[in-house]
Legacy VTK file of the C-alpha trace (Angstrom):
# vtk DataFile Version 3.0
C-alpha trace
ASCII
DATASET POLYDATA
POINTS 138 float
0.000 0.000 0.000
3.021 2.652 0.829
4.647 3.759 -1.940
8.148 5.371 -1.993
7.874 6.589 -5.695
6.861 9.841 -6.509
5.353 8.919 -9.673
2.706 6.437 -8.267
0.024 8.499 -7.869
-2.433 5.720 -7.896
-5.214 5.989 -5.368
-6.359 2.668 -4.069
-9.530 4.511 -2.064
-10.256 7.326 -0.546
-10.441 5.636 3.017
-6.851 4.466 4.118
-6.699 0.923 5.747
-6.488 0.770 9.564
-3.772 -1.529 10.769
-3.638 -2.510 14.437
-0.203 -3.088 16.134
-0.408 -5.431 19.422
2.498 -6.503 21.506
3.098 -7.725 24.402
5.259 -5.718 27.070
8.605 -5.989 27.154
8.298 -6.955 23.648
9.881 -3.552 21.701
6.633 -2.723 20.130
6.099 0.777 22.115
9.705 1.215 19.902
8.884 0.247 17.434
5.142 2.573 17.081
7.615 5.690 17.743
9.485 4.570 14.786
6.739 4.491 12.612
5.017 7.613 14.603
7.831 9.281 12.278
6.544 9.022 9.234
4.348 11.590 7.533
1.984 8.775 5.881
1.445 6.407 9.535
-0.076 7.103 12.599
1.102 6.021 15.490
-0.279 7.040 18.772
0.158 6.259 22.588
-1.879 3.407 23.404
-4.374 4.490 25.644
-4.761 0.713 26.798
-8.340 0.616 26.637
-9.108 -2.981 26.727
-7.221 -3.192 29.688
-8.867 -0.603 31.561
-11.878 -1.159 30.684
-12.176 -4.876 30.440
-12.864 -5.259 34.377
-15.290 -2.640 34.576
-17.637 -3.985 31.449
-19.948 -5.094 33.380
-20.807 -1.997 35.314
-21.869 -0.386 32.724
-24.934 -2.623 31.794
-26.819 -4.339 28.706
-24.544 -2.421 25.879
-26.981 -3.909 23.373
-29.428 -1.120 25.246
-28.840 2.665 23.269
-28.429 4.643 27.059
-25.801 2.421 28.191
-23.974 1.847 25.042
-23.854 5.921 24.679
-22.572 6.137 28.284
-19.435 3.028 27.531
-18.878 5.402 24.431
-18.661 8.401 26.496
-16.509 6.784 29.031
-13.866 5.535 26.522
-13.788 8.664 24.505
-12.956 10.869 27.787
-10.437 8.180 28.604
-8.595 8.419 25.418
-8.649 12.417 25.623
-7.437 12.351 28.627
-4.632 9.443 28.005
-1.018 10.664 29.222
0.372 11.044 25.840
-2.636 13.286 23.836
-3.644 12.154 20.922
-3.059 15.088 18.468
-4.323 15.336 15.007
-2.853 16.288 11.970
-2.352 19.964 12.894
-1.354 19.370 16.239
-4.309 19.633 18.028
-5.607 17.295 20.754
-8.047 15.086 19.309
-11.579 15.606 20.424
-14.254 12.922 19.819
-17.605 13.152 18.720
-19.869 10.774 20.474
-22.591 10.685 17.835
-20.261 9.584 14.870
-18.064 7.093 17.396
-21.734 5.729 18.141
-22.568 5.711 15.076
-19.831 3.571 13.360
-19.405 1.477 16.559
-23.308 0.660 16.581
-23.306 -0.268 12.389
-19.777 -2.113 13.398
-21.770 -4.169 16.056
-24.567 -5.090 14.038
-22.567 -6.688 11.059
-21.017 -8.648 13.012
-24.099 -9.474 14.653
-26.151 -10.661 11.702
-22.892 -12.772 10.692
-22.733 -14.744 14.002
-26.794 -14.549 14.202
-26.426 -13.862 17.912
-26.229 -11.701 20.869
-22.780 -10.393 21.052
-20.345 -9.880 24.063
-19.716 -7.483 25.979
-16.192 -7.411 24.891
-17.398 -6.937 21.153
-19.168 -3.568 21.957
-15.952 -2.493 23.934
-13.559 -3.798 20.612
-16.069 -2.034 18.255
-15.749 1.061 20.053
-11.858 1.234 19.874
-12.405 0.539 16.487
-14.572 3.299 15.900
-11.823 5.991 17.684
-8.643 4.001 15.355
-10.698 5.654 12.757
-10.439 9.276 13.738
LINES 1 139
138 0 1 2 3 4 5 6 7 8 9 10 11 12 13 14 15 16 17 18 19 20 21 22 23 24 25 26 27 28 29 30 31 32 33 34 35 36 37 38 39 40 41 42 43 44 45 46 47 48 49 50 51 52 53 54 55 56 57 58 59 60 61 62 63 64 65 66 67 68 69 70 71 72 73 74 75 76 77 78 79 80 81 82 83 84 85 86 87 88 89 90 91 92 93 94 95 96 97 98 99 100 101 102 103 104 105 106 107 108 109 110 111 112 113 114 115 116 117 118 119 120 121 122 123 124 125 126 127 128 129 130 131 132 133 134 135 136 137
């Protein structure tokens, strides 16, 4: 997909792919997202370690497949991330700030494809996943 040649102007789509970078600690991948942070074309920010934090604390927040407390786990995880130690900035500089609606949004049409492909209720774990998803996409 990256292309070091000036002349390849082709545009594959509009929408860039998303890749996701998981290692385990001690494992050089924190040096290895800096390293990549320094290129103009990749993103890489501070992981804000939301499955981790969040994980335990699922359960508190209710039925997810319920609007109310889906909107309230969004809310949570979006303050969380603004708040993270290392700001996420966008491409200007400035601190990215998330709107709720359109993380909802693409969280909530996230959740139900996967739903009608496992013809099920999903996991609590799955709303949490969909929502990170939906904020990797910012």
């Amino acid at each position: 997909v990256l292309s070091n040649d000036p002349e390849d102007s082709s545009d594959i789509s509009k929408k860039k792919p998303v890749f996701f970078m998981i290692g385990s600690q001690r494992s050089g991948s924190n040096w290895l997202r800096t390293m990549l942070d320094q290129r103009e074309d990749l993103v890489g920010p501070h992981p804000p370690h939301v499955m981790r934090e969040f994980m335990p604390l699922i359960s508190k927040f209710g039925d997810l497949s319920q609007d109310e407390n889906f909107n309230v786990l969004v809310d949570h995880v979006c303050t969380f991330v603004e708040r993270n130690q290392v700001p996420w900035n966008d491409k200007y500089g400035q601190p990215i700030i998330f709107c709720r609606q359109t993380v909802c949004d693409q969280a909530k049409a996230s959740c139900e494809r996967v739903k009608n492909q496992e013809q099920g209720e999903l996991d609590n774990e799955l709303y949490l996943l969909s929502i990170f998803d939906s904020l990797m996409d910012f």
